[in-house]
C-alpha positions in Angstrom: -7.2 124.8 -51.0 -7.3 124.0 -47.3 -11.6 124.4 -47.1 -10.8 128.3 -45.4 -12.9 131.2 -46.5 -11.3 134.2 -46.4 -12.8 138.0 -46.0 -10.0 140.1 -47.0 -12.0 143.8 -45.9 -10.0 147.2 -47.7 -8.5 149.4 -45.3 -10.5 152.9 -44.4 -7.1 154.4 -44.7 -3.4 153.0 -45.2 -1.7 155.7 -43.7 -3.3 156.7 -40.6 -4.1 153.9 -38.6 -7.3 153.7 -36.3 -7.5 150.6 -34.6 -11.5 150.9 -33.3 -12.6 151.1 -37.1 -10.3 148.8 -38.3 -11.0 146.5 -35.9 -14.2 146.5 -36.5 -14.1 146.5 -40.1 -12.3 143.3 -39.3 -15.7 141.7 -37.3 -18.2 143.6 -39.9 -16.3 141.8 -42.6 -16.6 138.6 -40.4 -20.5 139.0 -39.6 -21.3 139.7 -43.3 -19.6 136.3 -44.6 -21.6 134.4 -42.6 -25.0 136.1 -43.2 -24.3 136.5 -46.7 -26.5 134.4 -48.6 -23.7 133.0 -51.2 -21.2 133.1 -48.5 -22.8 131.9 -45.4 -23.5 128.4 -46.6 -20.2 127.7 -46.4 -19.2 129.7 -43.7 -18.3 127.7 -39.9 -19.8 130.5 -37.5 -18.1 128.3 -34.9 -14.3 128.7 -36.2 -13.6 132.4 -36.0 -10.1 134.0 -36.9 -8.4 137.0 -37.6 -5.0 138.1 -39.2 -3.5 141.0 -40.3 0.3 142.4 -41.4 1.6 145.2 -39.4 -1.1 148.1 -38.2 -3.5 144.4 -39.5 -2.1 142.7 -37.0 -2.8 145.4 -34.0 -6.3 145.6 -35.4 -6.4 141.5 -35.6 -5.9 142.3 -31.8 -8.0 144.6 -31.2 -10.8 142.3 -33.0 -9.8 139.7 -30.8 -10.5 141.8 -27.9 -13.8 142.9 -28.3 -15.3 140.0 -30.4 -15.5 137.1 -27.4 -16.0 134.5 -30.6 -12.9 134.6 -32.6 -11.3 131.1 -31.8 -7.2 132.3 -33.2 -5.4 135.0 -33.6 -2.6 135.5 -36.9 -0.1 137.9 -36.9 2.8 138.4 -39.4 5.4 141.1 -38.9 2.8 143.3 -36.5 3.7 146.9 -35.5 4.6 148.0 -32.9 1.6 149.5 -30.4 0.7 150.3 -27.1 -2.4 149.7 -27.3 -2.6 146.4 -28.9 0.0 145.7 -26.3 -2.2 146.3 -23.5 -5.6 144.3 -25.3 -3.3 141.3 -25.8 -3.7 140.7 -22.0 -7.0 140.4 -22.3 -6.9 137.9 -25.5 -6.4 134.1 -24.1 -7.3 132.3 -27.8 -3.8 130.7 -29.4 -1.7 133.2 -31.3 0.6 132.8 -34.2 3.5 135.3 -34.8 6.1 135.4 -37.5 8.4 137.9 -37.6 11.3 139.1 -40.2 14.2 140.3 -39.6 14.3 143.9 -37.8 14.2 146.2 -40.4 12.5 150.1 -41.5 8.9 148.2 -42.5 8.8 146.1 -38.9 9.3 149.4 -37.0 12.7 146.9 -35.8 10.8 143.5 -34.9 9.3 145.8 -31.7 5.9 144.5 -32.3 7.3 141.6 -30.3 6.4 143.2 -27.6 2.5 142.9 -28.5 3.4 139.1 -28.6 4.9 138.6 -25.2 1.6 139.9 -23.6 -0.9 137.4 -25.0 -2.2 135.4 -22.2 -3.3 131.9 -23.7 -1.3 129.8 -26.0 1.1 131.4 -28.3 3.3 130.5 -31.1 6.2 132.6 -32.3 8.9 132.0 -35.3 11.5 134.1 -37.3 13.6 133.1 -40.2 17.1 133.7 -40.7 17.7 136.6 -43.6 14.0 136.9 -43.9 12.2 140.4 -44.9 8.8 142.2 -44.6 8.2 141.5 -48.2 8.2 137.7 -47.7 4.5 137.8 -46.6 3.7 139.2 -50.1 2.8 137.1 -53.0 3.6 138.2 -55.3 5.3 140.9 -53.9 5.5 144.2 -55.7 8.4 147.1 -56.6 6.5 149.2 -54.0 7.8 146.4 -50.9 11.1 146.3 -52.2 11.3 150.1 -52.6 9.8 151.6 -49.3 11.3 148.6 -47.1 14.5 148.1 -48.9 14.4 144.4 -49.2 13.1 141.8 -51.5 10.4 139.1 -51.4 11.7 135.4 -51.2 9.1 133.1 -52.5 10.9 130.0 -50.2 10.0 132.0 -47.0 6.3 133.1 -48.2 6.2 129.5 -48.5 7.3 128.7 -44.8 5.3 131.2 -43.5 2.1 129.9 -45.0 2.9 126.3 -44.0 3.0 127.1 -40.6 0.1 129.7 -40.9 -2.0 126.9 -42.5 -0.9 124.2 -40.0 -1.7 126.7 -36.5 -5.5 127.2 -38.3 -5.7 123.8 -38.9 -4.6 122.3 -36.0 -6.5 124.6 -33.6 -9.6 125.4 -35.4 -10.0 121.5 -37.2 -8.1 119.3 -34.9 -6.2 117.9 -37.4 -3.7 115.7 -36.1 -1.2 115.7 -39.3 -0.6 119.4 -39.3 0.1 119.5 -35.2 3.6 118.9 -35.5 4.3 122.2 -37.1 2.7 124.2 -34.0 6.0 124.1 -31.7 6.1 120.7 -32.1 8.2 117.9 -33.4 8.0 119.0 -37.1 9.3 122.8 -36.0 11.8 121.9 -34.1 13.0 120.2 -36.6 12.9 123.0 -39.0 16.2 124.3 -39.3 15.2 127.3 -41.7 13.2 128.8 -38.6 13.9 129.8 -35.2 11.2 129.5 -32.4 10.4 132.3 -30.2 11.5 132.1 -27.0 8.4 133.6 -25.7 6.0 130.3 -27.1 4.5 128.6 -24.9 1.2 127.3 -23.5 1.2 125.2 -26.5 0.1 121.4 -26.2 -1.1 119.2 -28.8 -4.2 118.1 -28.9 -5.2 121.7 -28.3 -8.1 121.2 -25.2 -10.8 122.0 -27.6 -10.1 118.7 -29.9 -10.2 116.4 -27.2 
């Protein structure tokens, strides 16, 4: 509804995690949209981003690290790993991160740590009382079972208002939907807390002036 196409690739495998295929699943999937003769036509080669939940978001990344073309970076809940730890310092594009309350399904909120390391602009928020399930919709028995929480359709809600707003604002310089990217809107948003580890972020990003 916001003029985004969206490649949602299958994972090879959703229990073992390999970031150099997934990764690159992630770029295939990327590459195919846009020479894809239904696709491409509507298809921006020029406005590039990746996102991913949990071992998505390490291999979002890991995308970001080897494809020089990806303009953003979206990460909800990611997992904690070394390895995308060490590629976010070579990732300078702006970065949105939302994470949920520490729980069994957010390996603790450690993935912050992949977060802190990004070396361009970066956005982080949490939510009080929030859970992994949130970034479902709809959400499933299988969330609420494995990660012993429920979905709240509120904070899917938040979290895609701010998702939208961070693509919007960086990748279509539009001026309405700037406020919610650490800026006067958020902090006036009492239903999330900012990251102490944003920053870099100024509005009108560089690229939109």
């Amino acid at each position: 509804s916001h003029g985004f196409v969206v490649v949602s690739p299958n994972a090879r495998n959703n229990v073992i995690t390999k970031l150099d295929d997934d990764s690159g699943d992630m770029v295939a999937a990327i590459d195919w949209a846009i020479a894809n003769e239904i696709v491409g036509p509507r298809v921006d080669a020029t406005r590039k981003a990746v996102a991913g939940v949990t071992s998505g978001g390490s291999a979002a990344v890991a995308a970001a690290s080897r494809e020089q073309s990806i303009r953003a970076v979206v990460l909800w809940d990611t997992e904690k790993s070394t390895v995308a730890e060490t590629l976010a310092g070579n990732v300078s594009v702006p970065v949105l991160a939302y994470f949920s309350d520490a729980n069994n399904c957010n390996g603790s909120g450690s993935g912050i740590a992949t977060f802190q390391q990004f070396i361009g602009p970066r956005f982080g928020f949490k939510m009080a009382g929030s859970h992994f399930c949130d970034v479902e919709n709809p959400s499933d028995n299988a969330c609420a079972i494995l990660c012993a929480g429920l979905a709240d359709s509120g904070r899917f809600n938040r979290i895609a208002r701010y998702t939208v707003a961070f693509l919007e604002s960086y990748l279509k310089c539009e001026p309405t939907t700037m406020g919610y990217v650490n800026g006067d809107l958020a902090k006036a948003d009492s239903t999330i807390q900012i990251l102490p580890d944003t920053k870099g972020i100024t509005m009108p990003p560089a690229s939109c002036v």
